[in-house]
C-alpha positions in Angstrom: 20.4 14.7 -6.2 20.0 12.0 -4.0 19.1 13.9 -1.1 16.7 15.4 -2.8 15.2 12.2 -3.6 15.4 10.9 0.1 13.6 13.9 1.4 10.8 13.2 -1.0 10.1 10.0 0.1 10.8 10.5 3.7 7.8 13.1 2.9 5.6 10.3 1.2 5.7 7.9 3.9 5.1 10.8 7.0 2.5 10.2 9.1 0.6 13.2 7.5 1.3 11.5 3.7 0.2 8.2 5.1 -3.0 9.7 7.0 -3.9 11.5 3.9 -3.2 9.2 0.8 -3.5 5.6 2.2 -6.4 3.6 2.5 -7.5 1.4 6.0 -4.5 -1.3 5.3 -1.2 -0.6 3.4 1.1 -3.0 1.5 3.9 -4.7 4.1 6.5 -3.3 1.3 5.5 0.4 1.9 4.7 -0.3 6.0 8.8 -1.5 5.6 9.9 1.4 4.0 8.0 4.1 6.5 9.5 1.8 9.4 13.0 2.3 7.5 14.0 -1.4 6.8 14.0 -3.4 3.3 11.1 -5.0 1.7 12.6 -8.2 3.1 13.3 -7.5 6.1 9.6 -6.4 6.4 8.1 -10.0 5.1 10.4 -12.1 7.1 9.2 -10.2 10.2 5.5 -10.1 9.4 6.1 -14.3 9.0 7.5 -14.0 12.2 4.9 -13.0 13.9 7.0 -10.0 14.6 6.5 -6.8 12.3 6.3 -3.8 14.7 2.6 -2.9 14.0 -0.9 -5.1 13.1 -0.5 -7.2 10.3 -3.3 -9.1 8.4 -3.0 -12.4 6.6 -6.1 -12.3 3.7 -5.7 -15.6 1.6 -2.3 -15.2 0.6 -2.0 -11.4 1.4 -0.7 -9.5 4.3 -1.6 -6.2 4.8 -0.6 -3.5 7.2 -3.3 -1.9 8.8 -2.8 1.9 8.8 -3.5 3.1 12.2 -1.3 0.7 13.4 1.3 1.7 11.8 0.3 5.7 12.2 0.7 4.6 16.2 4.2 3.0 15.8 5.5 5.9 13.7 4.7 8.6 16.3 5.6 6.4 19.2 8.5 4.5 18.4 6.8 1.9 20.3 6.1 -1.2 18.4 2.7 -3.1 18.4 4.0 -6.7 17.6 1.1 -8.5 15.9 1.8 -11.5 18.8 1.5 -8.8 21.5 -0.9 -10.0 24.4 -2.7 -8.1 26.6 
C-alpha cells in the first residue's frame, strides 16, 4: 500500500501534472516535495537565498514560480534564486 501511494504522488508532482494542474507560481511546500526534500528543508532554503529554482517574496509569501521549477525538474540543474548572470 505504500508504494502505491508513493507512485501516486510521484505522478502529481511530474512535470506533466505540474504543467497541467498548477497555476504561474506554486506553494514552496509543494516546489519541496517535487524537488524531494521536506517542507522545511524547502523554507529554510528559499530564506537562504538558496531554493534550487525562482522564488518570490509577496508581503509575507513566497511562491515558487512554475517554469522555474518545470526547468529544474527536467535538468537537474538548479536556478538558485541568488544566481548572477
Amino acid at each position: 500500500m505504500h508504494e502505491q501511494t508513493n507512485e501516486v504522488q510521484g505522478a502529481r508532482y511530474s512535470p506533466t501534472s505540474i504543467r497541467a494542474t498548477w497555476d504561474g507560481t506554486g506553494s514552496v511546500e509543494d516546489a519541496s516535495r517535487a524537488l524531494g526534500f521536506s517542507r522545511a528543508k524547502g523554507y529554510d532554503l528559499a530564506r537562504r537565498g538558496e531554493f534550487p529554482c525562482r522564488v518570490l517574496r509577496i508581503g509575507r509569501s513566497t511562491r515558487v514560480i512554475t517554469a522555474s521549477l518545470l526547468r529544474v525538474l527536467e535538468s537537474g540543474e538548479p536556478e538558485y534564486n541568488s544566481a548572477r548572470a
